[in-house]
C-alpha positions in Angstrom: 11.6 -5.9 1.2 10.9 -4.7 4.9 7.7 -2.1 4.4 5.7 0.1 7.4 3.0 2.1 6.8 2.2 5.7 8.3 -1.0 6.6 10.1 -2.4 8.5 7.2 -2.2 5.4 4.8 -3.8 3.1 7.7 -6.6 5.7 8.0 -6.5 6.1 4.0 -6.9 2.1 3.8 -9.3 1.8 6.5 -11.3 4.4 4.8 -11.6 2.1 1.4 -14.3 -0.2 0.4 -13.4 -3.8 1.4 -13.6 -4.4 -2.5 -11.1 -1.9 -2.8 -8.4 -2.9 -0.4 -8.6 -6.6 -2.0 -8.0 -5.0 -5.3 -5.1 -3.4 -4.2 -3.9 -5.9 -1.8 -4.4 -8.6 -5.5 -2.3 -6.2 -7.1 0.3 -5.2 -4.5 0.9 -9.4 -4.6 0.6 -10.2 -8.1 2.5 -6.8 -9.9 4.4 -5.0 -7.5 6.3 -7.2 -4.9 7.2 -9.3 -8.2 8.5 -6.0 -9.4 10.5 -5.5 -6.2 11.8 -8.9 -6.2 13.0 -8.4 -9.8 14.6 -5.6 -9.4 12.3 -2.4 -10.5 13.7 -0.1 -7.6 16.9 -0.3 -9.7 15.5 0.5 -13.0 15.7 -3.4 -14.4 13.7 -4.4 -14.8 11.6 -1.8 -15.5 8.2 -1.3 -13.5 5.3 -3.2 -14.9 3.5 -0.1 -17.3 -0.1 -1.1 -15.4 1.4 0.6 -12.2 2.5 3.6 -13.7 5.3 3.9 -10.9 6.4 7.6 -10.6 8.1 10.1 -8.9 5.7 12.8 -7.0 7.1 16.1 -7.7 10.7 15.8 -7.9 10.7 14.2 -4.6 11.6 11.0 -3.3 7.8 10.2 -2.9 6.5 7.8 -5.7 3.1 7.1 -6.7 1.5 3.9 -7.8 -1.4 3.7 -9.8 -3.5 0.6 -8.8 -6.8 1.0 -10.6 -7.1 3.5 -13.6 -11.4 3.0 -13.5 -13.7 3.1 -10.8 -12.2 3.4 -8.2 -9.3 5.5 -9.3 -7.1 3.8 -7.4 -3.5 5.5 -6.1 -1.4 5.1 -3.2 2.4 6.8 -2.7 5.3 5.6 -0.7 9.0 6.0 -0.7 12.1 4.2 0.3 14.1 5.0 4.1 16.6 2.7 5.8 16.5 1.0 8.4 18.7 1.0 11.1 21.2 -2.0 9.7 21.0 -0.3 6.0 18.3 -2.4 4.5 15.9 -0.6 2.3 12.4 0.1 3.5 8.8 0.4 1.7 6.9 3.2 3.4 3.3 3.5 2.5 2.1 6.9 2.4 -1.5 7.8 1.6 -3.5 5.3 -0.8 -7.2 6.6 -2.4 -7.9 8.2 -5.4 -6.2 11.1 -7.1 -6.8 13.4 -4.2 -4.4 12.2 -2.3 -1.5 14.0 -4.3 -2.6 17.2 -2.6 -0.9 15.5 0.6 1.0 12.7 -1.1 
């Protein structure tokens, strides 16, 4: 799946510990693309419970939990189009739960 990623998460990420980023960079390649590639967007399979994939809000923004213990690891996203119809990844914010007050 295509993905892009806003200012705020590049400046969220940037922000991070290196040890933090690899985390979530391990689990972004061994849980969640998987999940995409199997289908999770679509509800089947559904997503892998360690990611705790929600909506934010009733909104279209989802939240991923990468890391339940220190550091309390989240990031949020949601899907756009792009110009030839193909879903899109955006990446949102990424950091710990704070970053629901501006998901």
């Amino acid at each position: 799946m295509k993905h892009r990623s806003l200012e705020s998460f590049r400046a969220d990420f940037g922000r991070l510990p290196a040890e933090h980023r690899a985390t979530f960079l391990h689990i972004l390649s061994a849980y969640f693309l998987p999940a995409i590639a199997l289908g999770s967007f679509a509800g089947s399979p559904p997503w892998p419970p360690r990611l705790r994939v929600h909506r934010v809000s009733n909104s279209e923004i989802y939240s991923l939990t990468w890391n339940f213990s220190s550091p309390d690891g989240r990031a949020t996203f949601h899907l756009e189009k792009t110009a030839a119809g193909e879903p899109m990844l955006v990446w949102r914010r990424i950091g710990d739960h704070a970053i629901y007050r501006r998901p």
